[in-house]
One Martini backbone bead per residue (centre of mass of N, CA, C, O) as a GRO file, in nm:
protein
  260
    1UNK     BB    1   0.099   0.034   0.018
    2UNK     BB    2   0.071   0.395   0.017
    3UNK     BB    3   0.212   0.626   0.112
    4UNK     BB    4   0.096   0.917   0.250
    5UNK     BB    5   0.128   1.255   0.092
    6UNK     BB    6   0.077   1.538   0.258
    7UNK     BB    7   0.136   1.770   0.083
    8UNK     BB    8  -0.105   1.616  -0.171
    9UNK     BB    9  -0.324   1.568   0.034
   10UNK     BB   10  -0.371   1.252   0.110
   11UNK     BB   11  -0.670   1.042   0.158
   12UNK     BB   12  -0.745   0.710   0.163
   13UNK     BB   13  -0.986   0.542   0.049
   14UNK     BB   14  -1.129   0.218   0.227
   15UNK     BB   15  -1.476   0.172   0.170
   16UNK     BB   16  -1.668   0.009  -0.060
   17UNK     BB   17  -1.954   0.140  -0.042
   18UNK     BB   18  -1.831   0.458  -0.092
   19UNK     BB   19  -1.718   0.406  -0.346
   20UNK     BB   20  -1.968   0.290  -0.488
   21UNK     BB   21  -2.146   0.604  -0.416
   22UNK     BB   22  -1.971   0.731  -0.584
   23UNK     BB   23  -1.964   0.622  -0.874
   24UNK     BB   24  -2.264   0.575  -0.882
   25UNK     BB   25  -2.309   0.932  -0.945
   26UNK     BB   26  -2.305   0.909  -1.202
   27UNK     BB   27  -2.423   0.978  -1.570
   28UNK     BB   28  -2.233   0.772  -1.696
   29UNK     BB   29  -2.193   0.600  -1.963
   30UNK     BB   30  -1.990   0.327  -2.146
   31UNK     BB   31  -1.949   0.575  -2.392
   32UNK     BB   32  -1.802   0.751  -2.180
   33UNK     BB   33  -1.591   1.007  -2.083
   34UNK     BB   34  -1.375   0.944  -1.784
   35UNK     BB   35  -1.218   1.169  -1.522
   36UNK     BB   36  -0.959   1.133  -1.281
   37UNK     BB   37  -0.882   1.305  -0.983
   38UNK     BB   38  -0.647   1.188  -0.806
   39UNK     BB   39  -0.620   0.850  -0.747
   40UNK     BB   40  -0.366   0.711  -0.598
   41UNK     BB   41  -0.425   0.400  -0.498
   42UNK     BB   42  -0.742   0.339  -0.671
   43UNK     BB   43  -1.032   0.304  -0.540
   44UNK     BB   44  -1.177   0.390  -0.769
   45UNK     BB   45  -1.065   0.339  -1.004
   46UNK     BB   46  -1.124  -0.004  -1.068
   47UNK     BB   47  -1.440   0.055  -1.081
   48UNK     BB   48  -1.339   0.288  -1.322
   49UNK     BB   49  -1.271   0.088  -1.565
   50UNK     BB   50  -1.470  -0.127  -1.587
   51UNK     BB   51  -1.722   0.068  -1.671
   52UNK     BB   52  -1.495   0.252  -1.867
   53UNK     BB   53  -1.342   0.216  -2.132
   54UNK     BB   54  -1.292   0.579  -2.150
   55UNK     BB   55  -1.058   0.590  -1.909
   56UNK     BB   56  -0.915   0.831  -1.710
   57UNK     BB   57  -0.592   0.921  -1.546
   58UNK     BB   58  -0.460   1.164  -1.296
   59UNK     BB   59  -0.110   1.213  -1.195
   60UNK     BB   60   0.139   1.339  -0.989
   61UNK     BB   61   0.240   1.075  -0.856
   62UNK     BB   62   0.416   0.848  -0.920
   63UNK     BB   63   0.372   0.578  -0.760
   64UNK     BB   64   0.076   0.547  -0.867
   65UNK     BB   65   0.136   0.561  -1.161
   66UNK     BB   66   0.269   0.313  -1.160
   67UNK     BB   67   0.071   0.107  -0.988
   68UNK     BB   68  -0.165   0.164  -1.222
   69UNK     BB   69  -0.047   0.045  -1.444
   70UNK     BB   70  -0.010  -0.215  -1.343
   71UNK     BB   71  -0.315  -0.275  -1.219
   72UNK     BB   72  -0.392  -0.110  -1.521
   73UNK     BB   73  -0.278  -0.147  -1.856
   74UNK     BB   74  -0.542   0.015  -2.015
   75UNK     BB   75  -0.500   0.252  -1.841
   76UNK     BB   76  -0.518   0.572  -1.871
   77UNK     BB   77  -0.190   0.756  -1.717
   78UNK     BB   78  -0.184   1.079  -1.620
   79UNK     BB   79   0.130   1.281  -1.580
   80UNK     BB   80  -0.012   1.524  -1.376
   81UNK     BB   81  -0.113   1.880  -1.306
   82UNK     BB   82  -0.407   1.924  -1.290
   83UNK     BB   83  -0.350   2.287  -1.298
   84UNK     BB   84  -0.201   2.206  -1.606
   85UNK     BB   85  -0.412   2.140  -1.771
   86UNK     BB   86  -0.575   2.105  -2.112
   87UNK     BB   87  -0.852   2.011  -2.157
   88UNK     BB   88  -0.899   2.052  -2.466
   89UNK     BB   89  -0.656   1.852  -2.565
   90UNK     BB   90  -0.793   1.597  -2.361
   91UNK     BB   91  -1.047   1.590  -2.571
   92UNK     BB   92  -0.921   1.531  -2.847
   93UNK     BB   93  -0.740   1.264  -2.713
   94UNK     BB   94  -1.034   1.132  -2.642
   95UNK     BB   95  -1.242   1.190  -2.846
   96UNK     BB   96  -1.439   1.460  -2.696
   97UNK     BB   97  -1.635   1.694  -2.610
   98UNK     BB   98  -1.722   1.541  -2.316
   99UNK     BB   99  -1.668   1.509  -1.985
  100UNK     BB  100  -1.599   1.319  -1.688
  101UNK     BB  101  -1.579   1.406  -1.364
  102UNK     BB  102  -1.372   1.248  -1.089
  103UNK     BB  103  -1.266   1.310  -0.737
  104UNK     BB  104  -1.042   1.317  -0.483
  105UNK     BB  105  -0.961   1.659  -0.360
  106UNK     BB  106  -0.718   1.814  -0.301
  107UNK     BB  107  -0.787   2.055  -0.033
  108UNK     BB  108  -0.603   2.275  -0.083
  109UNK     BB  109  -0.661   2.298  -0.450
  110UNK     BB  110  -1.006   2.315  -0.456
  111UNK     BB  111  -1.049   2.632  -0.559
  112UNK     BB  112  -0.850   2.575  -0.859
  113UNK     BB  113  -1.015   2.386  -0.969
  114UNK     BB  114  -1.260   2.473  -1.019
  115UNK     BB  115  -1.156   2.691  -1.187
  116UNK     BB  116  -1.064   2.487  -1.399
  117UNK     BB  117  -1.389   2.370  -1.488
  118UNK     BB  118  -1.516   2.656  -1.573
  119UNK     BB  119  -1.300   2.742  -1.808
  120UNK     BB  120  -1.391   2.432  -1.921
  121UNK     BB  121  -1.727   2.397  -1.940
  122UNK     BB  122  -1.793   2.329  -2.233
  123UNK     BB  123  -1.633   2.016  -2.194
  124UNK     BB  124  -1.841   1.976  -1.905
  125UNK     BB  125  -2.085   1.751  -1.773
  126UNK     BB  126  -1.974   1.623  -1.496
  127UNK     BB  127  -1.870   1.658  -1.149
  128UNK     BB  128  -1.750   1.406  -0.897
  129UNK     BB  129  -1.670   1.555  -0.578
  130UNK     BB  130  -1.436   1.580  -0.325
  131UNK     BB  131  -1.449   1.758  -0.030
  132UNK     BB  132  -1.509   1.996   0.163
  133UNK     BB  133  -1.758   2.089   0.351
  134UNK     BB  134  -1.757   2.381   0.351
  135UNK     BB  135  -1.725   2.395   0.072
  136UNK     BB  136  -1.983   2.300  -0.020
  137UNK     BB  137  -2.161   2.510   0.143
  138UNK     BB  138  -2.090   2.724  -0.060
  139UNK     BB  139  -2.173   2.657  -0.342
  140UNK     BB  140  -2.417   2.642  -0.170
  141UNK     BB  141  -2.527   2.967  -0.106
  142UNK     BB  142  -2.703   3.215   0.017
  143UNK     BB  143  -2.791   3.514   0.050
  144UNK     BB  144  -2.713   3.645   0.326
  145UNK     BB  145  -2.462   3.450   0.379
  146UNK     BB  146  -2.139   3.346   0.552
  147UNK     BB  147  -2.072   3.150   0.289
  148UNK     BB  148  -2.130   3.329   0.091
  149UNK     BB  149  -1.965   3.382  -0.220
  150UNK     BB  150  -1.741   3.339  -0.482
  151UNK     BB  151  -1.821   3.007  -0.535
  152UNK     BB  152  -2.116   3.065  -0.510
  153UNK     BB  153  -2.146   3.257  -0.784
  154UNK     BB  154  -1.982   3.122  -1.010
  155UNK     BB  155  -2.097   2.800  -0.990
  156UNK     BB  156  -2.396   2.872  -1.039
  157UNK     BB  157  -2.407   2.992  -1.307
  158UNK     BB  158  -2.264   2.754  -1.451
  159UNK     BB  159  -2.416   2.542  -1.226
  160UNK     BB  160  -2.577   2.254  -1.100
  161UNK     BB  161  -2.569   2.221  -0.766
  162UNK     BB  162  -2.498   1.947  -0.558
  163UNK     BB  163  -2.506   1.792  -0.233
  164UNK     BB  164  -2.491   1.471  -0.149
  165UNK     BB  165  -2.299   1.381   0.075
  166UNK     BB  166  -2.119   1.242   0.353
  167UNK     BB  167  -1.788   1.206   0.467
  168UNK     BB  168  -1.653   1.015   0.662
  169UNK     BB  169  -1.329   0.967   0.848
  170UNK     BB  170  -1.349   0.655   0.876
  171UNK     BB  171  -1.280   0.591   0.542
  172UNK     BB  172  -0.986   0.675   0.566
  173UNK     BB  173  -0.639   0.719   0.496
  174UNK     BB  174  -0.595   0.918   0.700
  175UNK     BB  175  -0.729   1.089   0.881
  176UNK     BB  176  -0.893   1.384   0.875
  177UNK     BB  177  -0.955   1.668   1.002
  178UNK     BB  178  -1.227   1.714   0.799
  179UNK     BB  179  -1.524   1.729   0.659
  180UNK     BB  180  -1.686   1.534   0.421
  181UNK     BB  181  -1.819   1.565   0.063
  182UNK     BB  182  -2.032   1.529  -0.213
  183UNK     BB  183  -2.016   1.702  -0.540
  184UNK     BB  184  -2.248   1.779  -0.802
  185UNK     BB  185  -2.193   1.902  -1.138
  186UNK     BB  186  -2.407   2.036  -1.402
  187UNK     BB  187  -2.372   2.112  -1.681
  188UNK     BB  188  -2.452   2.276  -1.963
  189UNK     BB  189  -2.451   2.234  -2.253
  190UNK     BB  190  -2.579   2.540  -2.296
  191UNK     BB  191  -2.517   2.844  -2.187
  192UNK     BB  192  -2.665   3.072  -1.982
  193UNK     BB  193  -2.640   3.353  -2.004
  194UNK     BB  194  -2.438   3.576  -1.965
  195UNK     BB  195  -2.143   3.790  -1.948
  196UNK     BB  196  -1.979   3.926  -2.198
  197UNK     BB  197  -1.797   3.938  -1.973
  198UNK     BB  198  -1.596   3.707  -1.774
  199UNK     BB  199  -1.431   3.800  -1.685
  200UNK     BB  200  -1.470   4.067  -1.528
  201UNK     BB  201  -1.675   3.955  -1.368
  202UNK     BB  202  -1.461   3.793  -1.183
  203UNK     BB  203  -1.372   4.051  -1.086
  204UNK     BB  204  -1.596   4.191  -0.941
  205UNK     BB  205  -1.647   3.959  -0.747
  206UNK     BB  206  -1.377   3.959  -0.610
  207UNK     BB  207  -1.370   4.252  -0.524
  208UNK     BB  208  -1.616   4.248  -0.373
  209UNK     BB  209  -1.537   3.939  -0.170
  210UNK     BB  210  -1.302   4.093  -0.010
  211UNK     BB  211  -1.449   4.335   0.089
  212UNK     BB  212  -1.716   4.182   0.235
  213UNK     BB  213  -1.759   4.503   0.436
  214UNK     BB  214  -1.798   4.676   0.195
  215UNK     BB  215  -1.908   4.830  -0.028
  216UNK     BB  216  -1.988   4.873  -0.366
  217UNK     BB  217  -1.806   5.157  -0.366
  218UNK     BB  218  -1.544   5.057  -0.207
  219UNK     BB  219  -1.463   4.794  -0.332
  220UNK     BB  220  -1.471   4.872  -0.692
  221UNK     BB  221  -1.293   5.143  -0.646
  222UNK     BB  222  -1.034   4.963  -0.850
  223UNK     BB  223  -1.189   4.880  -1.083
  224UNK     BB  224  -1.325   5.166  -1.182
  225UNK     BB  225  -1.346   5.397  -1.438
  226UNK     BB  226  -1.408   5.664  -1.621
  227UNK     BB  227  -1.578   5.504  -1.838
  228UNK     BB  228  -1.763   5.436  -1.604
  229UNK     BB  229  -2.047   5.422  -1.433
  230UNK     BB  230  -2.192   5.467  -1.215
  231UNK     BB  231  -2.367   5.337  -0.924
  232UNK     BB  232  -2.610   5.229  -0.860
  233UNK     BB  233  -2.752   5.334  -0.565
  234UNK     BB  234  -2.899   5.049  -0.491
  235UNK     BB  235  -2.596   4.913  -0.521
  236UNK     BB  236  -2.365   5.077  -0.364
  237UNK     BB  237  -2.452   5.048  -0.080
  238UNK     BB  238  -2.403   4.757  -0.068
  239UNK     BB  239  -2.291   4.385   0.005
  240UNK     BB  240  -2.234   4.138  -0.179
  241UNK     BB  241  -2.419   3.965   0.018
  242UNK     BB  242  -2.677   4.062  -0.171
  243UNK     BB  243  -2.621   3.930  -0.401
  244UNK     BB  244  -2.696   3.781  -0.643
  245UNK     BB  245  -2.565   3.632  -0.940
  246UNK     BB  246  -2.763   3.792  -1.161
  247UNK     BB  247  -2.653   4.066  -1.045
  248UNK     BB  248  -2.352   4.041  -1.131
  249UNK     BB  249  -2.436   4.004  -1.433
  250UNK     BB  250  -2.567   4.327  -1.424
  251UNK     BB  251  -2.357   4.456  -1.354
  252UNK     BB  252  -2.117   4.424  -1.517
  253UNK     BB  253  -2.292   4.520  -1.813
  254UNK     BB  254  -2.321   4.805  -1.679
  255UNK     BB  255  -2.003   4.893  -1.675
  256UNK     BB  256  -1.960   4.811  -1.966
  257UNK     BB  257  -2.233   4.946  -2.160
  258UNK     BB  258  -2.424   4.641  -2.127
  259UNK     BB  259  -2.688   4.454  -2.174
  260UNK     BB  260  -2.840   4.221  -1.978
   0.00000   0.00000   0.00000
C-alpha cells in the first residue's frame, strides 16, 4: 500500500459501499469518457476502469501512477498537475468533446480545480467530487449567508450544484482532520446567458467579495475606471453578499455599458 504524501494532500478511500456509492454518482453511460482527479491508491480507478472503458486518470505522483499502470494496463494514466491540465487538448487527446469527471480532490487546492473546471465549462458534462465540507457548503450558499461568497456566486452561474452526501473521516487513511462531502455539478450543453465578458465578471465577483464588509462603492471602486457609469444608488450602498448571481452579472454588464 501507498504511504501517503502529507504535502499532495493524500487521504486514501478504504471502505468500499463509500467508493460503491461515489462511483454510483455518476450519469456517465459505458460509452462517455470519464476522467479521474488524483486517483492515488486507486480507490476509486479499479471500478471506473471495469465501468468505462473510455476512463483516463490524472495523477501527479508518480508512485501512484506506476502502481496504477501495473494493475490497470489498459488503463490511460496521465502524469501531470491537475492545475496545469489543458482541458481542451484532453478533450481531443480522448476523443470526445465532452468529460465526465470525477476525484477525491486534494484538500488544499479544492478552489483552484474548481476555477480550472469553470474555465473549461463548455468541455465539461459534469463532475462528482469529494472536498471539504465547509466548500461544499459555500457552492450552494444563498445570499446574505456567512458562506455566499466568490464560489457561490461562480458556481452557480456555471452549473447545477448539489451536495450529495457527507463522508465520514473514518473512511480515510489517515483520518483528515476535516469533514467531507461530496458534490455533484452539472454542466448545461450550452451555457445560459452570461455576462458579455466574463473575465471582467469574475474581477467584480472577486473585488465585492474580498472586500465583503465595504459596500459595493468602496469594495469595486479601484476597478472601476473614469469611462464607467456610476454605480446605481440602489447598488452603491449594498454589500457583496447581497448580490444574488444574477445580480452580479447585471452589474458588470451595466459596468461595461452593456445590456443585461
Amino acid at each position: 500500500m501507498l504511504k501517503p504524501i502529507k504535502r499532495l494532500g493524500q487521504n486514501f478511500l478504504q471502505d468500499p459501499n463509500t467508493i460503491r456509492r461515489i462511483v454510483d454518482s455518476l450519469d456517465a453511460t459505458p460509452d462517455d469518457v470519464v476522467v479521474e482527479i488524483g486517483p492515488g491508491a486507486g480507490a476509486l480507478t479499479h471500478l471506473l476502469a471495469e465501468r468505462y472503458p473510455r476512463f483516463a486518470a490524472i495523477e501527479i505522483d508518480d508512485r501512484a501512477a506506476d502502481l496504477l499502470e501495473a494493475e490497470l494496463p489498459s488503463t490511460r494514466v496521465i502524469r501531470q498537475d491537475i492545475l496545469k491540465t489543458d482541458w481542451q487538448a484532453l478533450a481531443v487527446e480522448l476523443g470526445t468533446e465532452r468529460i465526465h469527471v470525477i476525484g477525491n480532490l486534494p484538500y488544499y487546492i479544492t478552489s483552484q480545480i474548481l476555477f480550472s473546471l469553470l474555465d473549461a465549462a463548455p468541455l465539461i458534462e459534469e463532475a462528482v467530487i469529494m472536498m471539504q465540507y465547509e466548500v461544499a457548503d459555500r457552492l450552494v450558499a444563498k445570499p446574505r449567508t456567512k458562506s455566499y461568497g466568490i464560489l457561490s456566486v461562480a458556481l452557480q452561474l456555471a452549473c447545477e450544484v448539489n451536495v450529495l452526501f457527507p463522508v465520514s473521516r473514518n473512511v480515510f487513511y489517515p483520518k483528515p482532520d476535516v469533514r467531507s462531502a461530496m458534490v455533484h455539478l452539472r454542466f448545461p450543453d450550452r451555457p445560459s446567458p452570461d455576462c458579455s465578458d466574463r473575465a471582467f465578471l469574475r474581477q467584480v465577483i472577486r473585488a465585492a467579495f474580498n472586500q465583503r464588509r465595504k459596500t459595493l462603492r468602496n469594495s469595486l471602486s479601484r476597478l472601476l475606471t473614469d469611462d464607467m457609469p456610476d454605480l446605481p444608488a440602489d447598488i452603491a450602498g449594498k454589500r457583496a453578499e447581497e448580490l444574488t448571481p444574477d445580480d452580479f452579472v447585471d452589474l458588470a454588464d451595466y459596468l461595461l455599458g452593456r445590456p443585461a
